[in-house]
C-alpha positions in Angstrom: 160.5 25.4 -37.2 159.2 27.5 -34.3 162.2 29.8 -34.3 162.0 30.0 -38.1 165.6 28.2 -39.2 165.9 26.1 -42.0 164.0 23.3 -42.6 165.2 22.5 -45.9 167.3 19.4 -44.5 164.7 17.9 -42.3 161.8 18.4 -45.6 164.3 16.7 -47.5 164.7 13.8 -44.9 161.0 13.1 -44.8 160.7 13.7 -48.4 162.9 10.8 -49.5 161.8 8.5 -47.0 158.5 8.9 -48.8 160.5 8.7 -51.9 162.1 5.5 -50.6 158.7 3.9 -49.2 157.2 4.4 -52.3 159.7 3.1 -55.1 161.0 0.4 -52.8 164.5 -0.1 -54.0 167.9 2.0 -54.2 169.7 4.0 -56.5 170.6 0.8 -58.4 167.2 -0.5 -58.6 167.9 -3.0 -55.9 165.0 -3.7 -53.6 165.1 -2.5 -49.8 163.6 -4.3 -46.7 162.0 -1.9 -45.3 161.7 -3.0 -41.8 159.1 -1.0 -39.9 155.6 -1.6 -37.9 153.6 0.4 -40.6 155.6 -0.6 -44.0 152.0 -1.0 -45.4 150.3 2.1 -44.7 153.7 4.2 -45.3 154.3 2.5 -48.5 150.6 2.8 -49.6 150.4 6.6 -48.5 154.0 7.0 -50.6 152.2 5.7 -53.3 149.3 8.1 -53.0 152.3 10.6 -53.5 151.7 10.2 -57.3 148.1 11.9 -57.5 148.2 13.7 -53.8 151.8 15.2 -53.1 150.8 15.7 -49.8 149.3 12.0 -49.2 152.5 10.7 -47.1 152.2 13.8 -44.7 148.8 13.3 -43.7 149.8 10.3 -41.5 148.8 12.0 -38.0 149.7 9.8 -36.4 153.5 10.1 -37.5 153.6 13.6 -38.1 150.5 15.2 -36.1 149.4 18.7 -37.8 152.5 19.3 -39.8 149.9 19.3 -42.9 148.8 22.9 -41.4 152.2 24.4 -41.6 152.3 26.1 -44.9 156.3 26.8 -44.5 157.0 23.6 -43.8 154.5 22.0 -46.8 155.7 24.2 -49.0 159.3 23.5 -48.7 158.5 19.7 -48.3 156.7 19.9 -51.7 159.2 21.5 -53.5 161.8 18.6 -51.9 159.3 15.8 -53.1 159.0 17.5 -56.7 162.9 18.0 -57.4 163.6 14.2 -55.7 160.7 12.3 -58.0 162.7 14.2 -61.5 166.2 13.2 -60.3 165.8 10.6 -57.9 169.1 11.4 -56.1 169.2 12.7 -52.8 172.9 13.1 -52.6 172.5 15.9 -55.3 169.5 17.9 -53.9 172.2 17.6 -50.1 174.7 19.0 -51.8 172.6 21.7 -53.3 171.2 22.8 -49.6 174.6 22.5 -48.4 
C-alpha cells in the first residue's frame, strides 16, 4: 500500500474471510470449522457486516489503523459489496486477474 500498487487482491482476501466468518459454510452450503483463537469475535464482527460494512475491519487488534486508509477501505468495500451479491470469490479473482 505505501508504494501505491494494487491492493485489489489482498481487499478481496480479507473481504471473503469476512465473507466466510460471517456465513459459516462453503459454496455448497456446507458448514466450515473455522478453527481460530477469536472465531467468536471474528464471526460476530462478520456479522455486524450486514448493518456496518466496515464492522470486520475495525478489529485493531488484527488490522491496527487500516480503518483510516481511505484507499484501502474503499477498495475493501467495493470487494465486500460485489462478494455478498455473488457469493463467489473465484469470479470477482478472475475479474482482477
Amino acid at each position: 500500500m505505501a508504494n501505491g500498487g494494487s491492493i485489489q487482491f489482498a481487499t478481496l482476501v480479507i473481504a471473503a474471510w469476512c465473507y466466510y466468518n460471517d456465513k459459516q459454510v462453503d459454496l455448497n452450503g456446507k458448514p466450515l470449522e473455522i478453527i481460530d483463537a477469536q472465531k467468536d469475535e471474528l464471526h460476530e464482527a462478520a456479522e455486524a457486516t450486514a448493518y456496518d460494512p466496515l464492522a470486520f475491519i475495525k478489529q485493531e487488534a488484527i488490522f491496527g489503523d487500516l480503518i483510516k486508509d481511505g484507499r484501502f477501505i474503499t477498495t475493501y468495500h467495493g470487494m465486500l459489496e460485489q462478494l455478498y451479491e455473488e457469493g463467489d470469490i473465484k469470479k470477482l479473482m478472475k475479474v482482477i486477474l
